[in-house]
N, C-alpha and C positions, 0 to 999 in steps of 0.2 A: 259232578261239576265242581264240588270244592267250593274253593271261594272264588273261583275263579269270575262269578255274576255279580259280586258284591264290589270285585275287586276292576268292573270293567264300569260298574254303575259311578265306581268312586274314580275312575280317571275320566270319566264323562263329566264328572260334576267338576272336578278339581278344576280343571281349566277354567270352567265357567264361576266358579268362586272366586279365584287370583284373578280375574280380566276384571281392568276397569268401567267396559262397556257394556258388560253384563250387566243383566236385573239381578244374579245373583251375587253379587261383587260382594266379599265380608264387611267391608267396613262400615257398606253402608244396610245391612242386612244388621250387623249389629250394636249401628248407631239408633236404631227402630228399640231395641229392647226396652223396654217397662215393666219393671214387677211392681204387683199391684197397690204396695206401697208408695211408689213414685220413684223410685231408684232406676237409675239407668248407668251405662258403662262411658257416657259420654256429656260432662262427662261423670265418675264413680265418685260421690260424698259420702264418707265416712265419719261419725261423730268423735269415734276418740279409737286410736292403737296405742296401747300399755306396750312398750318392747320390753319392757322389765330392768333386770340388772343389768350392767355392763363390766361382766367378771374379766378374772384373766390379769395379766400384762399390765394392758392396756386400758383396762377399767383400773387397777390397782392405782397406775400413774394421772389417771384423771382424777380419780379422788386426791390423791394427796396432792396436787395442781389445785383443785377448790381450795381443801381444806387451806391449804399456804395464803389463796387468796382472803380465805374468808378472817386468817388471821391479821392480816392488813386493815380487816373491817372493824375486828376486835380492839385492838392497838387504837385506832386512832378514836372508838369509843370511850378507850380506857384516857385515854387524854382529856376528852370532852368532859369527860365524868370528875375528874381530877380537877381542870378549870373550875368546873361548876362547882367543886367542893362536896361532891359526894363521900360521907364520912365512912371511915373504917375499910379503904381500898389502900393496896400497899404501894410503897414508893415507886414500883416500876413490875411490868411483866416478865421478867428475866426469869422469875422461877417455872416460868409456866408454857407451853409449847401447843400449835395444833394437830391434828391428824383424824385421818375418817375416824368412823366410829369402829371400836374392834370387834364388834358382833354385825354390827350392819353397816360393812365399811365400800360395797361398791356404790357409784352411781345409777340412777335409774330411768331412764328416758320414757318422755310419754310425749304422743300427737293427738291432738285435737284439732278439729276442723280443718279435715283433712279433704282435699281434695287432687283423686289424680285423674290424670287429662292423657288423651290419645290412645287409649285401649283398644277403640274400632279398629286404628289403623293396624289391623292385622291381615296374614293369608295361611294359606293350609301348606301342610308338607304330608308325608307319607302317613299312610295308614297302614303299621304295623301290627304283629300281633295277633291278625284276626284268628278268631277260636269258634266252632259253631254255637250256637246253641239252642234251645229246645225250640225256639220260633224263627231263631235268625242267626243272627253272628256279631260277635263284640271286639272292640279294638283298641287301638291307641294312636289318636291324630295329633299330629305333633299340631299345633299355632304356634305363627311366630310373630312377635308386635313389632311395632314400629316398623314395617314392613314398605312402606312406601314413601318414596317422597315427593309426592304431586296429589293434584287432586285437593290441595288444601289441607294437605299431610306432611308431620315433621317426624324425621328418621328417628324420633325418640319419644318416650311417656317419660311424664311433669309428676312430681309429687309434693303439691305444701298446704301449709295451713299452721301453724302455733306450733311451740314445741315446750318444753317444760325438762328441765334437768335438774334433777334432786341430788343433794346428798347430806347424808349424816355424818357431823363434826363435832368431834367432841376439844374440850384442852384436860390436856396431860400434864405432868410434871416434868420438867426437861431434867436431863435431856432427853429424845426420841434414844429407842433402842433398837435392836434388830426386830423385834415382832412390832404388832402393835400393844397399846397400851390401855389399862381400864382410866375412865376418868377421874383427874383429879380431885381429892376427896377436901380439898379447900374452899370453902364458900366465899366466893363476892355478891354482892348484892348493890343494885343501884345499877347495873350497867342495864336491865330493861329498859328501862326510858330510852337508853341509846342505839336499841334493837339487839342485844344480844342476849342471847339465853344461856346463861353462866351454870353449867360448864358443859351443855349437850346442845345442840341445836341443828334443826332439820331447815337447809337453807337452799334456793331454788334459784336458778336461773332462767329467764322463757322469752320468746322471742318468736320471730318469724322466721319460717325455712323453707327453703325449696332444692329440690332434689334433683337431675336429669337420672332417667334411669335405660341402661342400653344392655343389648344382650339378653334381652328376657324372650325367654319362649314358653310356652304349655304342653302339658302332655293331657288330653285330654279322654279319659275313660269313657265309651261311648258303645251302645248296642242298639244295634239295625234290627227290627225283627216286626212280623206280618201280627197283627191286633186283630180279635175281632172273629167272628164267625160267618161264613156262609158270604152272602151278599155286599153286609155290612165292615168286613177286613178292610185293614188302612196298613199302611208303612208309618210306625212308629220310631222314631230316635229318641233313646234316654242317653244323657248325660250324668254317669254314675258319680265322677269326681273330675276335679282340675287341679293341676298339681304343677309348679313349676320345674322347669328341665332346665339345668345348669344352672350355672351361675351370674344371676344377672350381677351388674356394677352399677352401684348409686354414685351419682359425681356431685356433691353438695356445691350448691353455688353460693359462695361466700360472700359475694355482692349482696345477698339478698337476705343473710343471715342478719338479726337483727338480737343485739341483747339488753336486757332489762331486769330485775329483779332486786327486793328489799335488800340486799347486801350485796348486791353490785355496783360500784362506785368506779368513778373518770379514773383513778388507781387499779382498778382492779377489772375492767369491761375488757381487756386485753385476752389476762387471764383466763376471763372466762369466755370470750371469746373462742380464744385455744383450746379452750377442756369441748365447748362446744363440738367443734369441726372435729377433734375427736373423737368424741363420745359419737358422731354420726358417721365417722369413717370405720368406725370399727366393726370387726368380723359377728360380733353379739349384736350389733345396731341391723350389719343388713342381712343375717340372716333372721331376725327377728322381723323386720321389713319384709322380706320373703314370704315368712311363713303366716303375717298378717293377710298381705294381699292374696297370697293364696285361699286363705279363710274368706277373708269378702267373695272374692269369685265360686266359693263353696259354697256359698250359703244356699241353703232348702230354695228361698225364693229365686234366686238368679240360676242356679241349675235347673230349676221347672219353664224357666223363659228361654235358658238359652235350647231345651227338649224342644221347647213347644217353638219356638223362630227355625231349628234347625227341622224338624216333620212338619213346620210348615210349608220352607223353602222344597224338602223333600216332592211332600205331596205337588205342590206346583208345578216340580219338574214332570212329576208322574200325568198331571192331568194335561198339563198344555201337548206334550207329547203322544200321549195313549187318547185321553179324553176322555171323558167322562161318565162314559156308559156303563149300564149297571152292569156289575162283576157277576160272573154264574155263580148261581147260590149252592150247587154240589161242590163247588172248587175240583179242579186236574188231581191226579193222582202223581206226585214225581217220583219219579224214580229214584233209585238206590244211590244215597248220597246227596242229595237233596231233601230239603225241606219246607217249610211252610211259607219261608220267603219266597224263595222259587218259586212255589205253586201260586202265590199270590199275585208275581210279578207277571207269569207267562198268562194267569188270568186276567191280567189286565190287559195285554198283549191280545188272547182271545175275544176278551172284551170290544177292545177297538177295534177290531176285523169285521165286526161286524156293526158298528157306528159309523153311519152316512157323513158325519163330521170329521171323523179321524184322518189321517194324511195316510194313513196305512188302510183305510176302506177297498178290499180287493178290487173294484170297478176303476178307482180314484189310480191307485197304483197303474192295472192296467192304461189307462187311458195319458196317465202323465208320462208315460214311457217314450221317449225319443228315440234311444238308442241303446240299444236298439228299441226297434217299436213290437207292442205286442198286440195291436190288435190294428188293423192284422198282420197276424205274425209269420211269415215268410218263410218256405223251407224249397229248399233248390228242387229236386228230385224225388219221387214216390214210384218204385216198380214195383208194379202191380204181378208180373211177373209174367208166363205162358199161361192162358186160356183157350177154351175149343168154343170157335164160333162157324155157325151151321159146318161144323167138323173141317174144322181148318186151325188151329194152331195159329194164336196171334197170344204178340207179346204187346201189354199195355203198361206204356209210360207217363208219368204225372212230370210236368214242367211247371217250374216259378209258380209250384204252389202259394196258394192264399189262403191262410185260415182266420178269418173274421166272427164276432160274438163272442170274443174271448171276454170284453168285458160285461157283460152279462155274469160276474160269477160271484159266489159267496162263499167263503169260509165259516157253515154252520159252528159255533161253538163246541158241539161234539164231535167234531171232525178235527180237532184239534190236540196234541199231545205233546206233554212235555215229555221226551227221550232223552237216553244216556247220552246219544250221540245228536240231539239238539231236539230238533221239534219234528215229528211228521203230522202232516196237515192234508187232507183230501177237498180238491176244488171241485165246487159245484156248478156246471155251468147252465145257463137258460132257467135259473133260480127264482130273479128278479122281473123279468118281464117276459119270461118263457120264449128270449129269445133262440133261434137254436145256432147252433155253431154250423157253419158254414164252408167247404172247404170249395176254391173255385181254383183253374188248373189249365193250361194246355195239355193239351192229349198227342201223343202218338203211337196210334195201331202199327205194328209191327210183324208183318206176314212173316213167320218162321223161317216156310221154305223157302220163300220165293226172295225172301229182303224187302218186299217194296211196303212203301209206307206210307200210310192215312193220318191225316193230321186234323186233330176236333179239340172240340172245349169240354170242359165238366163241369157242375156246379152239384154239389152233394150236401145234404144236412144229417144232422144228428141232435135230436131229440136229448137235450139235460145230459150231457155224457159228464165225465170225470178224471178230476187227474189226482193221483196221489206222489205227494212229497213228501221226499225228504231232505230236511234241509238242514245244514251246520251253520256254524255260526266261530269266528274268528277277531279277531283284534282286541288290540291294550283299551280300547276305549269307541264310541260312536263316530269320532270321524275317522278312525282308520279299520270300521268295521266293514266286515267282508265276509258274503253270505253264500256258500256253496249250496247245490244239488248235489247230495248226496244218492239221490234217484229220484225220478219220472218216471212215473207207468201210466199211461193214458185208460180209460177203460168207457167204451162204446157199446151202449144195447144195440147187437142186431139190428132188434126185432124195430128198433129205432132208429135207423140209417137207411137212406135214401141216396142211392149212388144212380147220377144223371150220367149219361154223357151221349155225345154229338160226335159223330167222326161222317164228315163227310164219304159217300158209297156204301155203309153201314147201316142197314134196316135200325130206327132209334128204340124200336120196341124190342126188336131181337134183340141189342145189347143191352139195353137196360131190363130185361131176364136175367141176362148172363153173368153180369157185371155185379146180380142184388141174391145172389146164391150166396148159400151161409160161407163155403170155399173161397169166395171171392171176395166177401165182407170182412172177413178172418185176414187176408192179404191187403186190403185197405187198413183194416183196423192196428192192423201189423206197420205197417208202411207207414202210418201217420205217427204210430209210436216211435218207431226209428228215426223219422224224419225230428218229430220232439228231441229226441235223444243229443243229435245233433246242434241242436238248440241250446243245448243245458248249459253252455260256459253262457252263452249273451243273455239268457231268463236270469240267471245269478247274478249277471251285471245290471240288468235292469230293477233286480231287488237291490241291492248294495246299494245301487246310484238311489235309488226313489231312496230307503231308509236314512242314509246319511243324508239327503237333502231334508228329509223331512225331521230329522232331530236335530241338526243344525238351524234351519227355520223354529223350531218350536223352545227352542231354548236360548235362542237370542232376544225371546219377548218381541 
């Protein structure tokens, strides 16, 4: 089978995840999440993301954009200082220049109280990748967010809360050269009072931020596998990691940017302004954003919630559809190339079959059947063939057969098997209320020589007979599933058939001798098979039509 059950169970589901009308809809299956701390995804608070340096380029050119600012700050210290008559400062800063620090000279951005918003609004894409393994099969499901826009959904995730932008400024001896520079080795004193720390100082800017962020999706490491022993197996889902795919775009909303800080002044809020919206546009800003979010959504706690939300949803699918009944405790044996998922699933499958609850209850099936109908289920013609009656040669014909007490039947558990080529299953009929199967008919005797014809009724029983199937199984998914007979064999005791019949001019005792010989039982029993046979595309339609209605019912909640 491959993956071919995992990969029909996961386009069953898929629809039912991405539909807003479902119970399983994602966004709101994982606006539910709680890990036990109180953390949810909707929306996601975060105490603090360190993104670190901001090298490169572009970190280079935002430091020395501060450090220019923060010499504006110095300067007009150095003025103040001067006014005030602060002793022993020289006539002017001309000798003296600033620039990052030359040991720790990029920027380094930090968020605190952090909050992002809209992560529910997600839906599923393929599941690639799948690989078996010793219980199940593992893979890779793309989520993609910001996935909708209705529903009280905005086509994008929000990110803000504070922000903090540091850097290290030293002053040098002018002029600047091509490298950087160690600091100048001249002492001022007096400029603290004015907030400068002569000649090194670690100065910060911080403020408010928010972020839109679009284009993000997940690649989510994930394995489907059967838990548990005997009675007690469940369908487990672990979520091994989450990891982003591509590249999402942070679009900083500059309306909402806000700055502040000891040595940011109405001179210089411009400035730093600019180093801001840089410092967050930049290639070290978002993929450090990236690789934070993706660690929140990593964490031990939110992968144990989003296991346990998704084997939840799992199981619900399993139960409202199968239903509840207890699994057999030996479990099926699968076949080559299968394993312990399959065996667990088609036991659950065997399970239901025999649950008075289930929509799949063999009786339930039969009787909800319209079209065609199975009980009773209608076969044109049954030729019995030539027989010697008081030594005369008559040929008996079955018309607008009726076979009735089909539903009377059970699918014991052990009559059940998972095969290469799908499942064979043997019905038991007159199980339940020892009704027996019924078959009622016009008759026409048929004089060999002569042509002329007798025309009578039949009514015949059969005591618990049996049919064995085989049946395949077809489709991308549950609604465009499609259940063949791959064979019907009817199988009738003798010694437990009773064949009636009435033909007017026909002694009823003579023919019913004639007609209950094992030669003539064997051409019934033959006759009903064939006549089955005949049946086999409208039986497969009436399984297909009942299964699709009833997993469609059961998964719509």
């Amino acid at each position: 089978m491959g993956t071919a059950l995992i990969d029909f169970v996961y386009a069953t589901m898929r629809k039912r995840v991405n539909d807003p009308d479902s119970p399983y809809w994602l966004p709101k299956v994982l606006e539910k999440i709680r890990t036990p701390d109180g953390h949810s995804l909707s929306p996601l608070k975060v105490d603090e993301w360190q993104l670190g340096a901001l090298s490169g380029d572009q970190g280079a050119t935002i430091a020395g954009t501060i450090a220019d600012a923060w010499w504006i700050f110095v300067k007009r210290a150095f003025k103040q200082a001067k006014t005030a008559g602060v002793p022993d400062l020289p006539d002017n800063l001309n000798a003296f220049i600033s620039q990052p620090d030359n040991v720790d000279q990029y920027p380094t951005l930090g968020l605190t109280g952090i909050t992002v918003a809209g992560l529910p609004n997600a839906s599923v894409g393929d599941l690639t990748g799948v690989v078996p393994t010793q219980d199940g099969y593992r893979g890779t499901l793309r989520v993609t967010a910001a996935a909708y826009d209705s529903h009280g959904y905005q086509p994008q995730i929000t990110i803000d809360g504070k922000y903090q932008l540091d850097q290290h400024v030293v002053v040098i001896d002018a002029p600047r050269g091509s490298g950087l520079k160690p600091p100048t080795q001249v002492v001022l004193k007096g400029l603290d009072a004015y907030g400068v720390d002569w000649p090194s100082q670690q100065i910060e800017g911080h403020g408010q931020f928010l972020f839109t962020v679009t284009g993000l999706a997940f690649d989510v490491d994930l394995s489907i596998e059967a838990s548990g022993t005997g009675a007690g197996r469940t369908a487990k889902v672990t979520i091994h990691s989450v990891a982003i795919a591509g590249t999402p775009v942070y679009t900083l909303d500059k309306d909402h940017l806000t700055i502040e800080g000891d040595t940011v002044t109405d001179l210089t809020k411009e400035v730093w302004r600019n180093s801001a919206v840089a410092a967050f546009n930049s290639p070290d800003a978002a993929t450090a954003l990236t690789a934070k979010l993706a660690a929140a959504l990593n964490a031990d706690d939110f992968r144990t919630q989003f296991s346990g939300s998704v084997t939840e949803q799992l199981g619900k699918a399993l139960d409202g559809v199968l239903g509840t009944g207890p699994l057999p405790a030996d479990g099926s044996v699968p076949p080559a190339g299968d394993g312990p998922l399959e065996a667990y699933l088609f036991d659950r499958v065997r399970a239901s079959l025999n649950d008075t609850g289930s929509g799949f209850y063999p009786p339930t099936v039969v009787r909800s059947s319209t079209d065609p109908k199975l009980d009773p289920l209608s076969i044109d013609t049954i030729d019995l063939g030539d027989q010697q009656v008081m030594g005369v040669s008559v040929n008996f014909t079955l018309n607008d057969v009726t076979v009735s007490g089909i539903a009377d039947v059970l699918i014991p558990v052990g009559d059940a098997a998972l095969v290469a080529e799908g499942v064979d299953a043997t019905l038991r009929f007159g199980r339940i209320s020892q009704t027996p199967i019924t078959v009622k008919a016009g008759v026409v005797a048929t004089f060999v020589k002569s042509g002329d014809q007798l025309n009578g009724t039949m009514s015949t029983t059969a005591q618990q007979p049996s049919a064995a199937l085989g049946l395949s199984f077809s489709g991308p998914d549950a609604d465009a599933l499609t259940i063949g007979l791959r064979s019907l064999t009817v199988s009738i005791d003798p010694g437990r058939l009773d064949i009636n019949v009435h033909v007017d001019g026909l002694p009823d005792k003579a023919v019913h001798d004639i007609l209950n010989t094992s030669e003539i039982k064997a051409g019934f029993i033959q006759g009903v098979q064939d006549g089955a046979a005949q049946r086999k595309d409208d039986i497969a339609k009436a399984l297909t039509d009942n299964a699709r209605k009833v997993i469609a019912e059961k998964l719509s909640g």
